[in-house]
TORKOL-738542 format. One record per residue: x, y, z of N, C-alpha, C in turn; residue number from 1. Coordinates in pm, 1 decimal. Example, Ala and Ser with C-alpha at 12.3 -4.5 7.8 and 13.67 -1.06 7.14 Angstrom:
! TORKOL-738542
{rec {1319.0 -569.0 780.0} {1230.0 -450.0 780.0} {1320.0 -330.0 780.0} 1}
{rec {1285.0 -225.0 708.0} {1367.0 -106.0 714.0} {1290.0 3.0 787.0} 2}
This chain:
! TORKOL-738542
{rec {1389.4 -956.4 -521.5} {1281.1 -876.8 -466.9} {1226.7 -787.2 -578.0} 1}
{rec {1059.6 -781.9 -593.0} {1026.9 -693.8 -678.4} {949.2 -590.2 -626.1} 2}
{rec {976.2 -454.2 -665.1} {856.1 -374.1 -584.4} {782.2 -294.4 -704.7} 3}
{rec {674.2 -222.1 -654.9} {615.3 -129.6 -713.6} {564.5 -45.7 -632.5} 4}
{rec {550.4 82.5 -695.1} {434.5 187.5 -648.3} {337.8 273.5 -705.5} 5}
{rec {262.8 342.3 -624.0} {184.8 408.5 -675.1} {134.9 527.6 -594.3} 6}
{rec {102.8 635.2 -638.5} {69.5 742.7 -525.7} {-85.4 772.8 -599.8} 7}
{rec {-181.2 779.9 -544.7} {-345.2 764.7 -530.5} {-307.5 938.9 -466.5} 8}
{rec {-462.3 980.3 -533.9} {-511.2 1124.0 -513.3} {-634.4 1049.6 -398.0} 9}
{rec {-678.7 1080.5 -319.0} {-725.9 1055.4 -212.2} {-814.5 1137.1 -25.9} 10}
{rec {-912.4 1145.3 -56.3} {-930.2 1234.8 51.3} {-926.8 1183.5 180.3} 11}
{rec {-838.8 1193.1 246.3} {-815.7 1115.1 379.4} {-706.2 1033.1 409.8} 12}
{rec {-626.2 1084.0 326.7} {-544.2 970.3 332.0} {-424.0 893.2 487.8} 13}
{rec {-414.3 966.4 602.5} {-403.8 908.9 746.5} {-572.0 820.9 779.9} 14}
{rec {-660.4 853.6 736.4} {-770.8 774.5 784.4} {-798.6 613.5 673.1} 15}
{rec {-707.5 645.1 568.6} {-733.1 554.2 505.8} {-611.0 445.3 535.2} 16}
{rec {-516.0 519.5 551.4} {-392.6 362.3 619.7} {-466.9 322.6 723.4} 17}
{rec {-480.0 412.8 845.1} {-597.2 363.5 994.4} {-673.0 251.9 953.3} 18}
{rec {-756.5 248.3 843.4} {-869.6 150.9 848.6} {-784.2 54.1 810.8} 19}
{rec {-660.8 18.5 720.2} {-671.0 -63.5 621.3} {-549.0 -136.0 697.6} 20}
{rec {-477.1 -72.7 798.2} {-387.8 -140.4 897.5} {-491.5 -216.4 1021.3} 21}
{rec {-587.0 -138.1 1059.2} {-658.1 -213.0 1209.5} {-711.9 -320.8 1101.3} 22}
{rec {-760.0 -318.6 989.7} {-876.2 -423.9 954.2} {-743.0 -529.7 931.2} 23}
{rec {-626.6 -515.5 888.3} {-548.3 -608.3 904.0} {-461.5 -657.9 1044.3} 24}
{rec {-441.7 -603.2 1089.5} {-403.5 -606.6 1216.9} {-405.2 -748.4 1329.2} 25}
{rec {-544.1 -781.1 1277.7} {-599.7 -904.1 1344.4} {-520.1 -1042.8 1270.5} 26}
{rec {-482.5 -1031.0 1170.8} {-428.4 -1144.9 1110.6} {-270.6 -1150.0 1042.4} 27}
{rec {-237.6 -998.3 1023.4} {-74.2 -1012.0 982.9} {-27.3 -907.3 1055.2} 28}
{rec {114.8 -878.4 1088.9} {172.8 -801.4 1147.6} {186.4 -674.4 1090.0} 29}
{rec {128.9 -544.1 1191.1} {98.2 -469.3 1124.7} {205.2 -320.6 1216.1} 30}
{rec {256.9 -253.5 1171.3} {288.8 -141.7 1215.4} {206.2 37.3 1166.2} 31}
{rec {193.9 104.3 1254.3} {95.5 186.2 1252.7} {110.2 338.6 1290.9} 32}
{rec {128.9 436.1 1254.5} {169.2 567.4 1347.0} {85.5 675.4 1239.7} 33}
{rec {81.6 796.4 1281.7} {-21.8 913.3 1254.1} {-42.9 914.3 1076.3} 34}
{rec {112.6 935.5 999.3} {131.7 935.5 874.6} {153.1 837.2 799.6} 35}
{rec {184.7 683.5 860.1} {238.4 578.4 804.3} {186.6 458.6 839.6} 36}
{rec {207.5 338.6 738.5} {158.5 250.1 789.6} {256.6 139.9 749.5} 37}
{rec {265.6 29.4 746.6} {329.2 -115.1 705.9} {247.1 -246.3 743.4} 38}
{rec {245.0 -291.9 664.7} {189.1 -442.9 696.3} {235.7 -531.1 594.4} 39}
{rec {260.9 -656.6 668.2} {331.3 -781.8 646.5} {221.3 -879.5 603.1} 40}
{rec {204.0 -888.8 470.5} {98.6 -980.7 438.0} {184.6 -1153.4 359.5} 41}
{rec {142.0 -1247.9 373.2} {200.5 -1351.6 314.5} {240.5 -1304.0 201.4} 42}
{rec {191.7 -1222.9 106.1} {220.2 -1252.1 -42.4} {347.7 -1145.6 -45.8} 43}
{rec {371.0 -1038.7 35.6} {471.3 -936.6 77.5} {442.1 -810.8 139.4} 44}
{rec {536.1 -751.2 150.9} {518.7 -596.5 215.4} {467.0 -498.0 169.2} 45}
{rec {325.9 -394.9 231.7} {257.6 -314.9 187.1} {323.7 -170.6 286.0} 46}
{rec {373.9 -78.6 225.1} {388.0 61.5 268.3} {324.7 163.1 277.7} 47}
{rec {258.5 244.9 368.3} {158.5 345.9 302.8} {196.0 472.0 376.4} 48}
{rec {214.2 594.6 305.1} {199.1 704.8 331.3} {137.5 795.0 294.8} 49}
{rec {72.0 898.4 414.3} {23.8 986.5 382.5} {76.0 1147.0 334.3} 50}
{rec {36.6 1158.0 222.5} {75.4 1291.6 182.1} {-25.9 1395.7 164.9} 51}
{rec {-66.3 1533.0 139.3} {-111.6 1626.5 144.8} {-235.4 1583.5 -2.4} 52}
{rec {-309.9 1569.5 -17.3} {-416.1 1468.1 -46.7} {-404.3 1353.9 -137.0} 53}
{rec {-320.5 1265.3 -109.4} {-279.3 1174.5 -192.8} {-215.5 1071.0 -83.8} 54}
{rec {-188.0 949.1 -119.1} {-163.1 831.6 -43.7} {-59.9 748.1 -139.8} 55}
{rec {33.7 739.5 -72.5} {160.6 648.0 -174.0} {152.0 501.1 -117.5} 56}
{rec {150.0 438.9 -206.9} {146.5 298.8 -151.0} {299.5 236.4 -219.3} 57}
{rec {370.8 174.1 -148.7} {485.7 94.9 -209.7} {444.6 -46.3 -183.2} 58}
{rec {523.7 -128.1 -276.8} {485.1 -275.2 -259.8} {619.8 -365.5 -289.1} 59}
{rec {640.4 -475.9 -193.7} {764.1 -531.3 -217.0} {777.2 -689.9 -221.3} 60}
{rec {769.4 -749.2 -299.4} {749.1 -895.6 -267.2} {870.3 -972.8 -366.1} 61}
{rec {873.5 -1144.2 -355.4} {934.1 -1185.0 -373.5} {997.2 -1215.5 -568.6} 62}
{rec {834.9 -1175.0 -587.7} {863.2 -1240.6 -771.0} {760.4 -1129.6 -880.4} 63}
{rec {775.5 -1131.4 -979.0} {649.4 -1035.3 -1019.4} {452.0 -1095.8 -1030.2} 64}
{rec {480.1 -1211.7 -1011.8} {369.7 -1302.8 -1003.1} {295.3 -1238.0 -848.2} 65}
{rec {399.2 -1236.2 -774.7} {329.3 -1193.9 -621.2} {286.8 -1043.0 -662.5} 66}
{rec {370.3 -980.3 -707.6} {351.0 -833.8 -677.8} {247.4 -800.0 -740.3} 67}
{rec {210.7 -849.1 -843.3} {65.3 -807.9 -929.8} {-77.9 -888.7 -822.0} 68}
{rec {-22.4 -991.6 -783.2} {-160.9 -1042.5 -670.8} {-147.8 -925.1 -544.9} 69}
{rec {-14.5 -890.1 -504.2} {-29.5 -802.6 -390.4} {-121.2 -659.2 -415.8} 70}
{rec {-47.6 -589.1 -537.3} {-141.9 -483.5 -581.3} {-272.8 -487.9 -626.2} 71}
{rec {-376.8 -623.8 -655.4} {-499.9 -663.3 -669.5} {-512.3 -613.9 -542.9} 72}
{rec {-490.8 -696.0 -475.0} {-547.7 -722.3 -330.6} {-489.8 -593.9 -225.2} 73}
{rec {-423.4 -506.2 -233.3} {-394.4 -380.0 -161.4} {-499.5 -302.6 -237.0} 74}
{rec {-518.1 -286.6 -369.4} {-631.5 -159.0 -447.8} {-737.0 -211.0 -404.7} 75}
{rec {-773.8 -344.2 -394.3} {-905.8 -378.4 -402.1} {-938.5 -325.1 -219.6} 76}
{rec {-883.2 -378.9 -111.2} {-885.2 -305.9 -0.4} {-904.6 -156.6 19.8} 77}
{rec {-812.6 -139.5 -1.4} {-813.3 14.3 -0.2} {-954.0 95.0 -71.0} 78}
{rec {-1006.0 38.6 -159.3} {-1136.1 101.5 -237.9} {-1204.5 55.7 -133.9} 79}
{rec {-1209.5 -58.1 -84.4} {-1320.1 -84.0 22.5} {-1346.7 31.3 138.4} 80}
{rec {-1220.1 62.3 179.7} {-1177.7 141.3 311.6} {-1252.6 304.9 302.0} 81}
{rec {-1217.0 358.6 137.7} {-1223.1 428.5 61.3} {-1416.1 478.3 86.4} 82}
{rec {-1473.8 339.1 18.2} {-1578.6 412.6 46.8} {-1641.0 450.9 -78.9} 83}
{rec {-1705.2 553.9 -99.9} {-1744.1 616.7 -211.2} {-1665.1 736.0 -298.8} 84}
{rec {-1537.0 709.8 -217.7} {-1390.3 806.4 -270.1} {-1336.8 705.0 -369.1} 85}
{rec {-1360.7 739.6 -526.2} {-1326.9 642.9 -591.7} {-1147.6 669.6 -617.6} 86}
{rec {-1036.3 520.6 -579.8} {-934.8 543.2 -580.1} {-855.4 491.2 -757.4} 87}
{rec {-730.0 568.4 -777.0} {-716.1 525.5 -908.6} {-583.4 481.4 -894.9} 88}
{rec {-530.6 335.7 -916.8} {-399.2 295.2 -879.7} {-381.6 254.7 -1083.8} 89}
{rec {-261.6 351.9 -1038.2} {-134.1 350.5 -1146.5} {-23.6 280.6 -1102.6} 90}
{rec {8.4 180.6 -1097.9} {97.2 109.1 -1062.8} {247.4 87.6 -1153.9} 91}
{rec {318.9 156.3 -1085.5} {478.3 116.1 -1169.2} {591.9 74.1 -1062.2} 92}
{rec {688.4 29.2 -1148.9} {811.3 -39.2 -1090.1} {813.3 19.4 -1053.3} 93}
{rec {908.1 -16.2 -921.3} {1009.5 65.6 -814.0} {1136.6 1.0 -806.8} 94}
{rec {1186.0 -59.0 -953.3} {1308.8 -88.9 -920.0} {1400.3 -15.7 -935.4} 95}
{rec {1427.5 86.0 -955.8} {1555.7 189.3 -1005.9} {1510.4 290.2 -836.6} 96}
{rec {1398.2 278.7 -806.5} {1436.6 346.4 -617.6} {1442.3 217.8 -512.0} 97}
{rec {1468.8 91.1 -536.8} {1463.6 -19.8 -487.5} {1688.4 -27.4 -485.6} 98}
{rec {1687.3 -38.8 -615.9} {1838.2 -16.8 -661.3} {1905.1 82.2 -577.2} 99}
{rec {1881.7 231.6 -601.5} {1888.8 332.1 -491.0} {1918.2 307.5 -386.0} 100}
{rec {1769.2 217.5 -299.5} {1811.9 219.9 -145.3} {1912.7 111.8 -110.9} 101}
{rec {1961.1 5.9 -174.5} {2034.4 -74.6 -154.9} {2180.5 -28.3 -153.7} 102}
């Protein structure tokens, strides 16, 4: 399993999991509550939380080949959702807090 993350400066960030879970919702399994989000996409697992103006996204998939298509395709969403709030994903491992939770 490989993950990564990234925490985005962000204005809105409960309104920005909202959009980016319902717009998925219709096609992968999605879990959803005030501060958090999860969704189950083929390529792997997207995490999102909201923090005090910033948005953490974690990412967890099977190989590093996936995880760089997952984080295309989670930033590129999320800018959509975003709007004219331009978002800036710094993306790093999460294997030494991956290691951790195990």
């Amino acid at each position: 399993m490989t993950a990564s993350f990234a925490r985005v400066a962000a204005q809105g960030p409960p309104r920005l999991i909202r959009r980016l879970c319902r717009h998925w919702a219709h096609k992968f399994p999605v879990s959803l509550d005030e501060r958090r989000g999860e969704i189950q996409l083929p390529l792997g697992r997207c995490l999102l939380q909201a923090g005090d103006g910033q948005l953490e996204v974690r990412l967890q998939a099977s190989d590093a080949e996936q995880i760089q298509r997952l984080q295309q395709v989670v930033a590129e969403h999320l800018q959509r959702m975003a709007g004219d709030d331009t978002l800036d994903f710094a993306w790093r491992d999460d294997e030494a807090r991956q290691h951790r939770a195990d």
